[in-house]
N, C-alpha and C positions, 0 to 999 in steps of 0.2 A: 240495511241502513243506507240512506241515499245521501251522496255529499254535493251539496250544491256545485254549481260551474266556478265560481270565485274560492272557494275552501278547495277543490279540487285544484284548480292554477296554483293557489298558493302553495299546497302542500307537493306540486310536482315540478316548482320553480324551487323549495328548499331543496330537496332531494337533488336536482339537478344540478344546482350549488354548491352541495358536498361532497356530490362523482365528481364534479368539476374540479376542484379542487384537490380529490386525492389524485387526480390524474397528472394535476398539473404541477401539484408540487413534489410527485415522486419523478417528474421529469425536470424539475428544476434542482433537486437534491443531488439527481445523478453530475450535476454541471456543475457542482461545487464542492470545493477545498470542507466546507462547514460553516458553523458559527466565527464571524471574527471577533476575538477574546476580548470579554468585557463593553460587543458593542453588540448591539441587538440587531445587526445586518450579516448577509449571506457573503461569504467570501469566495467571489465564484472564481472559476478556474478549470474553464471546460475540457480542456486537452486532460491534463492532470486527472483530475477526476473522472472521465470516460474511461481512461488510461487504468486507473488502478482498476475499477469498475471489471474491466476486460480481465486484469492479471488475476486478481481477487476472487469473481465470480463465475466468470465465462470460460476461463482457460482449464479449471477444473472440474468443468461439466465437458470436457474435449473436445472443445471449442479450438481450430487453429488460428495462430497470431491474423492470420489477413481475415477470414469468416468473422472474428471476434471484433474486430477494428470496425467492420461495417455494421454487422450484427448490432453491434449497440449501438451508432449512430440511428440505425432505421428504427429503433427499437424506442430510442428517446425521443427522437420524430414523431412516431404514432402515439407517444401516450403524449408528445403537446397537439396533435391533434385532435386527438381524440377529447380530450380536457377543453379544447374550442371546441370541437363538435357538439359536445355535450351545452354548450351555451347557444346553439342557433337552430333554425328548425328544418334544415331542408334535413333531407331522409335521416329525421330524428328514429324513428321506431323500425323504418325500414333495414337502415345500415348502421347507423350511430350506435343504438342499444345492444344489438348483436353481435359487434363485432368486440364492444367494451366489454360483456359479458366475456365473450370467448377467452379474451385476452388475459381476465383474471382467471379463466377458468384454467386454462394450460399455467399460469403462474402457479394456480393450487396445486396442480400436479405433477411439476417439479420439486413442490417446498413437500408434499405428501412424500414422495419418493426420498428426499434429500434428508427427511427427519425419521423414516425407518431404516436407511442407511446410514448415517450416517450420527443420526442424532440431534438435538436440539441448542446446539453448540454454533456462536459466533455473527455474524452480522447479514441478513439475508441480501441486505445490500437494494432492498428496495426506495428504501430511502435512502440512499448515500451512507454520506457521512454524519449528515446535519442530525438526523432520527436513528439510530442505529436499532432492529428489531431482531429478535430473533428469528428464525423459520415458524415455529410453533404461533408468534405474535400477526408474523404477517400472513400467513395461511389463516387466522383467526379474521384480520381487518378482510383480507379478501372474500372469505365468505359471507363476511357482513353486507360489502358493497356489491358483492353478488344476488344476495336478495333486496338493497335498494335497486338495483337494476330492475328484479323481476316485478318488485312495486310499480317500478317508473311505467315501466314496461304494460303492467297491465291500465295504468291511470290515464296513458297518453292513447289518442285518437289516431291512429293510422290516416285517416283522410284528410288529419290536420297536416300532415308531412308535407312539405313542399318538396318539391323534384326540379331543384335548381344543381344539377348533377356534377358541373364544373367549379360550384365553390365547393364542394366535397373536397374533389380533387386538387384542387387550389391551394385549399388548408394543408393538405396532406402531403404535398410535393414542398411548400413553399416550410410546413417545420421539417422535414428531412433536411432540406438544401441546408435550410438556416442552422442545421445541428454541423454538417460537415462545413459551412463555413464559419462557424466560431471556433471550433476542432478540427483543423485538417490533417489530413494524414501526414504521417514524419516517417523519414526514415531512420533506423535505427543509430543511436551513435556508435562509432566505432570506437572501440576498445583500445587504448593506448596503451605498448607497455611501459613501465614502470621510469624508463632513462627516458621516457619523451618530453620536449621540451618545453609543452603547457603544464607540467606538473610542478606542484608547488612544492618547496621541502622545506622543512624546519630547520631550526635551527641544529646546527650541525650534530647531526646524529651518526651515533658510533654503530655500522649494522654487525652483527655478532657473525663471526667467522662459523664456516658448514660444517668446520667440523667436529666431531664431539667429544674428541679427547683433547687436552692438553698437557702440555708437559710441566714439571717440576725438577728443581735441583734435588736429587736425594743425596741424602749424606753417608751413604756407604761408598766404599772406598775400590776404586778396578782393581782387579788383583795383577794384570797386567804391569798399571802404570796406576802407583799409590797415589799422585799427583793428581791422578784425573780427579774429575766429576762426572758420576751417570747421572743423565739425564732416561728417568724411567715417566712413562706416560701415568697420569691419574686420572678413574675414571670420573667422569661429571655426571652429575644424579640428575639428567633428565630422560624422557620417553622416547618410546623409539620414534622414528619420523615417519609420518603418512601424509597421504594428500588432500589440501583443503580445498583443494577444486578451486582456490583463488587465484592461483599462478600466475592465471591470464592476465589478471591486475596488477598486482606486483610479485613479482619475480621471485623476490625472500620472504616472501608471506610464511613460508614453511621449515624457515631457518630460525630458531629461537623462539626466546618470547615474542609475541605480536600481537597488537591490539587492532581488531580490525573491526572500525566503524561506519554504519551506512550511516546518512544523515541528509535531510534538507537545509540548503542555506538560510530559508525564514523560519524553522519550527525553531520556539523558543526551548523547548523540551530537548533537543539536539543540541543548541546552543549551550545552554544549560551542563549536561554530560558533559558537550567538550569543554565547559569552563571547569568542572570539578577533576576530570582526567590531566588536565593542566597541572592542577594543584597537587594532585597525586604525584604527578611526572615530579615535578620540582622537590616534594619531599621525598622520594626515593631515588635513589639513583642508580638502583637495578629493576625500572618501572621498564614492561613489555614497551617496543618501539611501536609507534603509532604508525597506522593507516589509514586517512579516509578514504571513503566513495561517497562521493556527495552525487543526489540528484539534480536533473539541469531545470528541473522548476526553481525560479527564480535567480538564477545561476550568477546572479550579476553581487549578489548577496554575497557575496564567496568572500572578496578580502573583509568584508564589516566582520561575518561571522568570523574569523580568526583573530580580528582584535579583540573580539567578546570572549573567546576564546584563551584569549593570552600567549598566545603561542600559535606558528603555522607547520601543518604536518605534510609530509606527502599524501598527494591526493588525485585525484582525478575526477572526470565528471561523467553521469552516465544519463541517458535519454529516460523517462518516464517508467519506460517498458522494461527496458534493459535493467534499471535498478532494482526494481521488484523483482524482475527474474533472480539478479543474483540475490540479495535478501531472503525470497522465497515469500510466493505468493500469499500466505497465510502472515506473517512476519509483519510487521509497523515498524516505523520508525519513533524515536531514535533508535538503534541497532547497534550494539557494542559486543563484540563473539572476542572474547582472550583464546589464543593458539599456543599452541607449545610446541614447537617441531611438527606443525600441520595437524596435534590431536585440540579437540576443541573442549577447552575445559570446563569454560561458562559463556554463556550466553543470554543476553537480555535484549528484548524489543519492544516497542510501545509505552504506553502512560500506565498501564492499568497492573496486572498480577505481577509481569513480568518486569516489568520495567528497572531502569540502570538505577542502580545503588550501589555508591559509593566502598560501602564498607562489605561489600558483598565481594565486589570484585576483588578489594586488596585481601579478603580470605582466601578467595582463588588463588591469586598470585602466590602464597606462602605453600601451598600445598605441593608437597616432595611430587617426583615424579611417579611413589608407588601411590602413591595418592589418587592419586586421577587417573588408575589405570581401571 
């Protein structure tokens, strides 16, 4: 069946269209926060998002922190190249077609590897945030756009290729730069301890003394001196003490109850927790002592968020990278871990299965120390 010159163009300018577009909008997805809620526009936020990108994706496939920083700049640079390449014609078939095949093709065979090891669990992170796919969905989309390619590929004329070799490389230099100057590299925040003087504290909080016994009057009598009163120790029903690897944040994290929350200053969802943990606090008055770690996206956000909040905790602030580290890179925010002498008894992250509720927590908090063992 012979397709005319015009029915051929048309049908190799849609195709072209829609490689274009998955290219370009899986390089625009990786540069943002998501959808901004209730508005039909992208909320971008290129550091932040490359950032979690790296901790989330890359740092798990043992990727190290400085390879993974570049690695995904170069990496969101060639797929907005490649997304123009695919719209102009200089070494359309010669370099453009092949190198976009290749690219999906080595993506197939990380998400191939990643879904019989590991499984078909969680966000392949080829779209961001904005699309979130599983492995098994996007090893699906990539195979599809891997035979639009081999379509394209056979429909296009090799002799129609222009050999203008420096916009290639033009396109290609000019989205890398432009990725690392929207995102430029940071260096890590440094970690404050807990008495430093950028930290915020609430209102005046009682921190529970280290150690685990207290005393009582008993009313047996010294045989000594009938006058006296012994003072004999009672023991207190909590767990033994272990380490929650938060130290380095604050110092008593591992002394008592403790409430230790990650959070961003703009997530309304974080906000949110700390306005309900508020309410908690106020109607209990043996409620775990609050913690924040807030991330420094948006960091300026910090005193609104504690009037939304209703209360301000001790906190501190941590870089992009640093925050997900300590969270742990599979983890979301908002992030709420209750401690009890450094054992961790509940824990909730994110909007979805896990996520903070209320009545969940205060069941934790009532549970004896044999409880939680």
């Amino acid at each position: 069946m012979n397709i005319s010159d015009s029915s051929r163009n048309k049908i190799s300018w849609s195709i072209r269209g829609v490689l274009a577009f998955l290219f370009l909008f899986s390089a625009v997805a990786k540069i943002s926060k998501g959808w901004i809620p209730d508005v039909p526009f992208i909320d971008f936020s290129p550091y932040f998002a490359i950032t979690s990108f790296e901790v989330k994706q890359l740092l798990p496939m043992g990727f190290s922190e400085f390879s993974a920083a570049h690695f995904s700049r170069i990496l969101i640079g060639c797929e907005f190249a490649l997304g123009f390449g695919l719209l102009q014609p200089h070494y359309f078939k010669r370099l453009v077609l092949p190198l976009s095949f290749l690219l999906l093709f080595i993506f197939s065979v990380q998400l191939s590897y990643e879904i019989a090891t590991t499984g078909n669990e969680g966000n392949c992170g080829c779209f961001g945030s904005l699309m979130p796919m599983s492995p098994l969905q996007a090893l699906i989309k990539n195979i599809l756009a891997m035979g639009l390619i081999g379509f394209q590929y056979v429909l296009t004329d090799k002799n129609r290729d222009k050999m203008n070799f420096p916009i290639i490389t033009s396109i290609t230099f000019a989205s890398i730069l432009g990725i690392y100057m929207i995102a430029p590299l940071k260096k890590a925040t440094t970690v404050l301890p807990m008495d430093a003087t950028e930290m915020v504290e609430e209102d005046p909080i009682v921190v529970e003394p280290a150690d685990t016994a207290k005393t009582t009057k008993d009313p047996k009598i010294n045989e000594a001196d009938p006058k006296a009163v012994v003072e004999a120790p009672v023991k207190v029903d909590e767990p033994k003490k272990k380490k929650s690897g938060y130290a380095k944040y604050f110092t008593d994290i591992d002394k008592g109850k403790k409430l230790l929350c990650f959070f961003a200053p703009g997530c309304d969802h974080c906000q949110a927790a700390a306005k309900e943990i508020t309410q908690m606090r106020k109607a209990d008055p043996n409620f775990p002592d609050v913690r924040i770690i807030f991330m420094d996206e948006e960091a300026e956000l910090i005193p609104e968020f504690f009037t939304k909040a209703g209360a301000k905790y001790p906190s501190l602030t941590l870089d992009v990278a640093s925050f997900w580290g300590a969270i742990g890179g599979a983890k979301d925010t908002p992030g709420v871990f209750y401690y009890w002498n450094g054992n961790l008894v509940k824990a909730f992250d994110g909007i979805a299965d896990n996520k903070f509720v209320a009545s969940e927590l205060k069941a934790a908090i009532k549970k004896t120390a044999k409880e939680i063992k």
